[in-house]
C-alpha positions as CSV (number, residue, x, y, z in Angstrom):
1,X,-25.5,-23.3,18.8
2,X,-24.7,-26.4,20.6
3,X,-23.3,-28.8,18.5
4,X,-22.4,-31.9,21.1
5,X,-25.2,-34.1,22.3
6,X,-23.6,-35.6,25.7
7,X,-25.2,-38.0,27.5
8,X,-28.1,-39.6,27.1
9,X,-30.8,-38.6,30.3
10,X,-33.0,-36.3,32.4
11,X,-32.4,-33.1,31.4
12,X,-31.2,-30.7,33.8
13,X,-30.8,-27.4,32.7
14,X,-31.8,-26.3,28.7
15,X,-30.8,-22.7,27.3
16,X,-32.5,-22.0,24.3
17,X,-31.3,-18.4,22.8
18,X,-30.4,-17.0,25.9
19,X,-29.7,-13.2,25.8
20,X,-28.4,-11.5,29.0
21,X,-28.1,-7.2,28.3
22,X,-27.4,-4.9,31.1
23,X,-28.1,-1.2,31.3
24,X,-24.8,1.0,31.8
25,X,-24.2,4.7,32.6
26,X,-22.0,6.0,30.4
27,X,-21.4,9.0,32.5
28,X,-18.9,9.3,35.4
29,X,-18.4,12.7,37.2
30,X,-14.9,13.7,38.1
31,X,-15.7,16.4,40.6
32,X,-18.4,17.3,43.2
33,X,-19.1,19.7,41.0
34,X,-20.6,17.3,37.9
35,X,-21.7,15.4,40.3
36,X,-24.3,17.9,41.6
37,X,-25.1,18.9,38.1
38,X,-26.3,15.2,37.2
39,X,-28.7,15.1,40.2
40,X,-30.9,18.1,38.4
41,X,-30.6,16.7,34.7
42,X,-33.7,14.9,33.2
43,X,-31.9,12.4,31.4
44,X,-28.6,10.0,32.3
45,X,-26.2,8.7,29.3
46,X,-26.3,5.4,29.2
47,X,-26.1,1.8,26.8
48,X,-27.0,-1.3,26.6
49,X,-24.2,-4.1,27.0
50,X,-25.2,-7.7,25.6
51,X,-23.4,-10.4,28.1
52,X,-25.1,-13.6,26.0
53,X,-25.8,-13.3,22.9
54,X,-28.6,-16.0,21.9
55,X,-26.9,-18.7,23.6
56,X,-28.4,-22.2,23.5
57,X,-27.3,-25.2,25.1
58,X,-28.4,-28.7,26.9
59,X,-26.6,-29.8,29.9
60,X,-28.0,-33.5,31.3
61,X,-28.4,-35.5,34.3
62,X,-25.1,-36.9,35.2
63,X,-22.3,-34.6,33.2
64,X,-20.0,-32.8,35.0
65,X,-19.3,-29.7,32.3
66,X,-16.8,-26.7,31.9
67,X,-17.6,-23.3,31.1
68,X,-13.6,-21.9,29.5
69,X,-13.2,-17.9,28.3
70,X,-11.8,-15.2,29.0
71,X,-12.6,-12.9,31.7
72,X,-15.4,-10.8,30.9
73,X,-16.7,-13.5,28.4
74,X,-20.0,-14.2,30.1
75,X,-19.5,-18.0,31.8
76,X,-20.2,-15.8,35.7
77,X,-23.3,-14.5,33.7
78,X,-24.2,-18.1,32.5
79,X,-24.0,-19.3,36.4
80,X,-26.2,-16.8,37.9
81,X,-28.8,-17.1,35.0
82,X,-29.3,-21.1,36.3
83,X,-29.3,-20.0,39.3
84,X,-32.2,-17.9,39.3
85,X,-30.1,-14.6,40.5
86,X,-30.3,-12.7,36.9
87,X,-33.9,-13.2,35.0
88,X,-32.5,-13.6,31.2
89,X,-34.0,-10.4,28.6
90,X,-34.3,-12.9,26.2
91,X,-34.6,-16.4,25.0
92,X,-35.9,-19.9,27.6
93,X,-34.2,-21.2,30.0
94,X,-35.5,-24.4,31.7
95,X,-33.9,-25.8,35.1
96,X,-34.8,-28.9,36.6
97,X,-33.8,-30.0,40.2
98,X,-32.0,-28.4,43.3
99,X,-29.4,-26.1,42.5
100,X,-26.6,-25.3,44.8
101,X,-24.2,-22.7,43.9
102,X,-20.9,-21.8,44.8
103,X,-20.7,-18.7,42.4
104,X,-19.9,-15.7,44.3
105,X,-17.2,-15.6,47.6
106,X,-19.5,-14.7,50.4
107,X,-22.9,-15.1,48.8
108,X,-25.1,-16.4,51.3
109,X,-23.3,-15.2,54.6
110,X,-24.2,-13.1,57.0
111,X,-21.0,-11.5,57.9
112,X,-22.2,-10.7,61.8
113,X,-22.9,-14.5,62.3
114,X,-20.5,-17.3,63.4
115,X,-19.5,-19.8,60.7
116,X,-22.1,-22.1,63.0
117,X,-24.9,-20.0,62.8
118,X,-24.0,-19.5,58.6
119,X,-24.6,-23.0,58.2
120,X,-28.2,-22.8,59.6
121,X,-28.9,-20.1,57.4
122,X,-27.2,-21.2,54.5
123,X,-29.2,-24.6,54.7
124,X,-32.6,-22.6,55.4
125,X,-32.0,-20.6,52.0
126,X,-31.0,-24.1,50.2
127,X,-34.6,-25.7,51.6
128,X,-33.3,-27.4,54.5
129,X,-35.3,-27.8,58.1
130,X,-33.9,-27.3,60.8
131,X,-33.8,-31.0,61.8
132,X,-31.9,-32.1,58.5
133,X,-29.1,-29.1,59.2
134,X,-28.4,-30.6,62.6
135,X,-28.3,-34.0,61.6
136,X,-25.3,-32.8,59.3
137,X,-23.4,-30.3,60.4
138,X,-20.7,-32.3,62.2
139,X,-20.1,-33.9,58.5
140,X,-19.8,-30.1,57.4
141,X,-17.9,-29.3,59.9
142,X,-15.6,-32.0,59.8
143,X,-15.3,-31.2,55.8
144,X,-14.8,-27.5,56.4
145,X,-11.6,-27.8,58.8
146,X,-11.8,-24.7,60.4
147,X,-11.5,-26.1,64.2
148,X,-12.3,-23.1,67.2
149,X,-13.2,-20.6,64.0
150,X,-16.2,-22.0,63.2
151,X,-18.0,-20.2,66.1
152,X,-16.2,-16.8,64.8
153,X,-18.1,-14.0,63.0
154,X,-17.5,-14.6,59.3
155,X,-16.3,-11.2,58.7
156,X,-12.9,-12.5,60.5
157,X,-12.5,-15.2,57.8
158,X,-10.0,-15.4,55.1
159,X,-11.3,-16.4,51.5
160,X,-10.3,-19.3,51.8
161,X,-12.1,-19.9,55.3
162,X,-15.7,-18.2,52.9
163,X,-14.5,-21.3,50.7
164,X,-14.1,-23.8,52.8
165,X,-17.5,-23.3,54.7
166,X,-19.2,-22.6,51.6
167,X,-18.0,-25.7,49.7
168,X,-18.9,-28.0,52.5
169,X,-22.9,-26.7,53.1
170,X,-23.6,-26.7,49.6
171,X,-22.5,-30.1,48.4
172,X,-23.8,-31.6,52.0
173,X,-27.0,-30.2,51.0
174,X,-26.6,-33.0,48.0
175,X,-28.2,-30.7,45.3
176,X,-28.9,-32.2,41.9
177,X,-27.2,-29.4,40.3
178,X,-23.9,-28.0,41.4
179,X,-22.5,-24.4,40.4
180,X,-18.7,-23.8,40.9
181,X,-17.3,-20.7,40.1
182,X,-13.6,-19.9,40.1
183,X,-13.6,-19.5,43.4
184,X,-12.5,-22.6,44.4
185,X,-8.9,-21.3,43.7
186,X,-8.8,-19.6,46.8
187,X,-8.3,-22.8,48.7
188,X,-5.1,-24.4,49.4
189,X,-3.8,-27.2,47.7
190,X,-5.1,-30.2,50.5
191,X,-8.6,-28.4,50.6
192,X,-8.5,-28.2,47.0
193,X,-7.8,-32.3,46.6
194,X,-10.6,-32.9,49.1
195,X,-12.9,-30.9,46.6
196,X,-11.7,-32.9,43.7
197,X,-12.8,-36.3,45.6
198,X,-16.1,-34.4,46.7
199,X,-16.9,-33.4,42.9
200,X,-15.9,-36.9,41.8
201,X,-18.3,-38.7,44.1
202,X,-20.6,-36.2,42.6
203,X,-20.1,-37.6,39.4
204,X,-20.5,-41.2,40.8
205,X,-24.0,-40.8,41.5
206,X,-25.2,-39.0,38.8
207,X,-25.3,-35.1,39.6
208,X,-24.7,-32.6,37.1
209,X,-21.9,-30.0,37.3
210,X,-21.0,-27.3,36.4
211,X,-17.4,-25.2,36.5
212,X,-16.2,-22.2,35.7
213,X,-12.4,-22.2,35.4
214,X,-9.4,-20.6,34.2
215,X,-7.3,-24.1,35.1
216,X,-7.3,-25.9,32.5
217,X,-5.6,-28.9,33.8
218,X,-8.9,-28.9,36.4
219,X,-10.9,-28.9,33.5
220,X,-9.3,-31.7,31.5
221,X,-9.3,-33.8,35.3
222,X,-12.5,-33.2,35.9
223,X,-14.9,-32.4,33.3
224,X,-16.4,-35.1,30.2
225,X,-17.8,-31.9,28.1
226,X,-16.5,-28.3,27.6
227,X,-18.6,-25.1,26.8
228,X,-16.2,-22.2,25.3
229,X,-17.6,-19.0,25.5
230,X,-16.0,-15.4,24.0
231,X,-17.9,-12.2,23.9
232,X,-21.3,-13.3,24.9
233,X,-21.1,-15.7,22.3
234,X,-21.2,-20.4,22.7
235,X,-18.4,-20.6,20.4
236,X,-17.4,-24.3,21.3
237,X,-19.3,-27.6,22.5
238,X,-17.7,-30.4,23.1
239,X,-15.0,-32.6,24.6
240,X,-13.4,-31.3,27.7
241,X,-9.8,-32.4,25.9
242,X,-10.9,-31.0,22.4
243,X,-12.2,-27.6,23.3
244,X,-9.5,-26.7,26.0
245,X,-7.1,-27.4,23.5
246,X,-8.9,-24.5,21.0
247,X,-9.1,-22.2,24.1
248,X,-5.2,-22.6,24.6
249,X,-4.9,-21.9,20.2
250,X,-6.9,-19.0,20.7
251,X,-5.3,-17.5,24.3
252,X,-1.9,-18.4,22.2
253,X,-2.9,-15.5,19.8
254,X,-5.3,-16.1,17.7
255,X,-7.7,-12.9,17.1
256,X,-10.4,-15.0,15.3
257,X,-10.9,-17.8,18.2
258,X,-12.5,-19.9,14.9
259,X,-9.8,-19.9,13.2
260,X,-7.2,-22.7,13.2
261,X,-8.9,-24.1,15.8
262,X,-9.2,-28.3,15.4
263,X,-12.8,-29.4,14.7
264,X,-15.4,-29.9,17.9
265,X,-16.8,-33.2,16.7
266,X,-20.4,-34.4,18.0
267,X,-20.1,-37.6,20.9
């Protein structure tokens, strides 16, 4: 249970005993053989895998917040639930305002289409007319850097050409809610500064974001508020300093993350 209040303000995005499961098959065939015989049996092996396990949290207008943990923990999961691609099993969610994510490498992209013609789609799919794409896609353009690629088919880019195109339609589209995933490593170290600055001016005016990230020198630059998750399960809420510091306790060997870990004080 969330246990730091933030700031006061519009509330932007409420998780109220969020549980995520997914269905697995159990059951892998090692030879054409097996394989055949599963297509004539009745029933498939499978179980049920729990990514969030009643998670509940408030993020408001105006905080820029971390989501720390391992891989496999369920912060991707966490992402995709706000941003409408995974229905939760369980639990409410409420989201208020424009998303725009940057959660998945790719997402959004026609691989077949220049990076041009991506940014008219991407900006359709993000609620855009026509009109208000052209009137920014030189300040896009100019953000992305890619110079004579940018009329290329996207399946010739590198991922950090994805990144850099992606990064610069979503936050011109000036969502109220911005979703970065770790993929923002994939840039290089100047693109990477001119994302900083980006998210910063975010901050300035008042958007809420939110990052996934295994930097936590990022985190502690650019985050107010932390969220630590481990196996499906909120186990910190608080300052960005204060619960990256318990991450680095627990990632240091710790086999119960609550133990020894310095107290996650409310603001």
């Amino acid at each position: 249970m969330s246990n730091f209040k933030g700031v006061a303000g519009v509330e932007r995005i409420c998780f109220q005993n969020i549980v995520q499961r997914f269905r697995l098959i159990q059951e892998r065939p090692d030879t054409l053989r097996e394989a055949f015989a599963h297509l004539f049996r009745k029933q498939v092996s499978y179980h049920d895998f729990e990514a969030l396990k009643g998670i509940s949290f408030v993020i408001r207008e105006g905080e820029t917040v971390a989501i720390i943990g391992r891989n496999g923990s369920g912060k991707s999961t966490i992402l995709k639930i706000i941003a409408g691609v995974y229905r939760p099993t369980g639990g409410e969610i409420r989201v208020s305002g424009q998303v725009g994510a940057l959660i998945e490498l790719g997402a959004g992209f026609h691989a077949d289409l220049t990076g041009r013609e991506n940014i008219v789609l991407n900006g359709l799919l993000l609620g855009l007319s026509k009109q208000e794409i052209q009137s920014r896609e030189e300040q896009i353009l100019d953000f992305a850097g890619l110079g004579e690629f940018i009329d290329s088919p996207v399946k010739q880019y590198s991922s950090g050409m994805f990144m850099r195109l992606a990064f610069a339609v979503a936050t011109e589209v000036d969502p109220d809610i911005l979703l970065i995933d770790e993929i923002l490593a994939v840039g290089d170290e100047e693109f990477q500064k001119k994302c900083s600055a980006r998210i910063e001016d975010f901050r300035g005016r008042g958007k809420t974001i939110i990052l996934v990230s295994h930097s936590l020198a990022a985190v502690r630059k650019l985050c107010q508020r932390a969220l630590m998750i481990d196996g499906g399960m909120l186990l910190a809420d608080g300052p960005a300093d204060e619960v990256a510091a318990r991450y680095e306790q627990h990632m240091q060997g710790n086999s119960d993350p609550q133990a020894h870990a310095p107290a996650v004080r409310t603001a």
